[in-house]
C-alpha positions in Angstrom: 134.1 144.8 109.4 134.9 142.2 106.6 132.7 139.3 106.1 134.3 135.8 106.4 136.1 134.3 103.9 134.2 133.2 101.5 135.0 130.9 98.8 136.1 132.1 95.1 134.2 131.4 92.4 137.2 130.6 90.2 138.6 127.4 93.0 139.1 123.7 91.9 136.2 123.1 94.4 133.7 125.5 93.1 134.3 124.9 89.7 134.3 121.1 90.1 130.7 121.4 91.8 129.6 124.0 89.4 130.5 120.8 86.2 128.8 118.2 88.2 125.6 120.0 88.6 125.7 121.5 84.8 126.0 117.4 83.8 123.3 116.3 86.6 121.0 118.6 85.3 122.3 118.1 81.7 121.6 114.3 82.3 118.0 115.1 83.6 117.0 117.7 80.4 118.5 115.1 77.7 116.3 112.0 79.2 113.2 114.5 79.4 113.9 115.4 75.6 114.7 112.5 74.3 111.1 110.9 75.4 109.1 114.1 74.8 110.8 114.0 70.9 109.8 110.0 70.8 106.6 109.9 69.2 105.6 113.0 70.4 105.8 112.0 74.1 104.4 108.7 73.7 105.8 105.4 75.0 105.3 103.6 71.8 103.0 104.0 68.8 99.4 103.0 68.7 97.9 103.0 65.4 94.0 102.1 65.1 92.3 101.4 62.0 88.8 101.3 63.3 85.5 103.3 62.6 85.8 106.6 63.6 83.2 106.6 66.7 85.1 103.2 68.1 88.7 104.5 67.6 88.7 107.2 70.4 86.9 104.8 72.5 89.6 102.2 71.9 92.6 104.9 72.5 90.5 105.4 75.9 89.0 102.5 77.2 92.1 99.9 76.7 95.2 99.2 78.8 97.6 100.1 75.7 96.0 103.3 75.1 96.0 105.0 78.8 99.2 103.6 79.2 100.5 104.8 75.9 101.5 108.4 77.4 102.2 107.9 81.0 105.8 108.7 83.0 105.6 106.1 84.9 105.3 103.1 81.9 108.4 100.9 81.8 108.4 98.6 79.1 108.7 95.4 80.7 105.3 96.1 81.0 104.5 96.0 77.1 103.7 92.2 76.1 101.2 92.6 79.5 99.1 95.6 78.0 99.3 94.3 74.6 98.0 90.7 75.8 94.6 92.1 77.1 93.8 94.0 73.8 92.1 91.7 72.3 89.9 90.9 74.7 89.4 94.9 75.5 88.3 95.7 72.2 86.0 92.9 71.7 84.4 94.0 75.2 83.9 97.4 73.8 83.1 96.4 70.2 80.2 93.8 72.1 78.5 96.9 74.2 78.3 98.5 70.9 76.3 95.7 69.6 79.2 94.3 67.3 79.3 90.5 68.2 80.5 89.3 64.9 83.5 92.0 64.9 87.1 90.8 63.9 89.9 92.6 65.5 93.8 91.7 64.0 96.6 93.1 66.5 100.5 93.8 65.3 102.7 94.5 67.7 106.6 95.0 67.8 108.6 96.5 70.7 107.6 100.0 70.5 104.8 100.0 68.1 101.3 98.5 68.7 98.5 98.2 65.6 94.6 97.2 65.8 92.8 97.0 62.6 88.5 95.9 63.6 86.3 94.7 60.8 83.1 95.6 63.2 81.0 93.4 60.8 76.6 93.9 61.4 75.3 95.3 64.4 73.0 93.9 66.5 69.4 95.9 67.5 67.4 94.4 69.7 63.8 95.0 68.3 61.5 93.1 71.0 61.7 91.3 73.6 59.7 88.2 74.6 60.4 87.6 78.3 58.1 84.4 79.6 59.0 83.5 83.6 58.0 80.2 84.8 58.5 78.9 88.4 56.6 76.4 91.1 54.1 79.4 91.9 51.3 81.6 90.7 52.4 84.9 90.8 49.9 86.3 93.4 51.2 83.5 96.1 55.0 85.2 95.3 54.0 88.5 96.2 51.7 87.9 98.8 54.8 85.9 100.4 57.3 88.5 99.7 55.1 91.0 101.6 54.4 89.1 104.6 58.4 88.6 105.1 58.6 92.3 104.3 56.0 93.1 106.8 57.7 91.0 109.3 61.0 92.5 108.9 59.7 96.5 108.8 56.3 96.8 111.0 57.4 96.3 114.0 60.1 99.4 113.6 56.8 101.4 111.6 54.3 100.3 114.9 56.8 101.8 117.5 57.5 105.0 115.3 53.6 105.0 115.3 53.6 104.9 119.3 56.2 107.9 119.6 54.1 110.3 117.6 51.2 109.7 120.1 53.5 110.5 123.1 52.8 114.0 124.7 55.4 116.2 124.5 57.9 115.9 127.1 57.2 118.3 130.1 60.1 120.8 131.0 62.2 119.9 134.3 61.6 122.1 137.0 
């Protein structure tokens, strides 16, 4: 018994559905390539001139440096990432104990520079901590302890009372 027609391989149809997937897929490879042979993959260049412990920091702490590699960046989102880089580094540069630090950004559509003069670091040696206030500090705490007091004894009394229960008796 012969199968049902089936259709040829060599008909206007077939061959017609055969191009259009060749150039869909075609289409799809040539976009893929084209960004993974830009930079390497990257959305745009990010060059830092920085000491060598802040630079991967920078690369990974900042908007412009997570987003520098990710599929779904579109550029209209550039000037945004590149506006808060400033204020990023000088946040990370400040935990590091660099207040004084200078940071110069370039930027052009797809390329993005940071150059950081980190300047003197800042160690905190001592610490002289004086608190003043309208109370000795023995009337604080003995305040503090009665509103603790009234807040948790109550729930520690009744625990308390339930330990000193006899055990419940079984139901007959």
């Amino acid at each position: 018994m012969r199968s049902p027609a089936s259709p040829h391989l060599g008909t206007p149809g077939a061959v017609l559905l055969a191009a259009l997937l060749l150039f869909v897929l075609h289409g799809c490879a040539t976009r893929d390539d084209a960004k993974a042979g830009r930079r390497g993959g990257a959305n745009y260049a990010f060059e830092i001139d920085a000491p060598g412990e802040l630079v991967k920091e920078i690369r990974a702490k900042t908007l412009v440096g997570r987003w520098q590699s990710r599929d779904d960046y579109d550029p209209i989102q550039f000037d945004g990432l590149v506006a808060q880089l400033d204020e990023e580094v000088q946040a990370i540069l400040r935990a590091d104990g660099y207040f004084s630090a200078r940071v110069d950004i370039a930027s052009s559509p797809e390329r993005v520079s940071v150059k950081v003069a980190q300047g003197q670091r800042t160690t905190v040696t001592a610490l002289d901590l004086t608190l003043s206030g309208s109370r000795p500090f023995d009337e604080a705490m003995a305040e503090y302890q009665r509103g603790r007091d009234e807040h948790v004894l109550p729930m520690y009394e009744f625990t308390c009372q339930l330990a000193t229960l006899e055990p419940l008796q079984p139901q007959l």
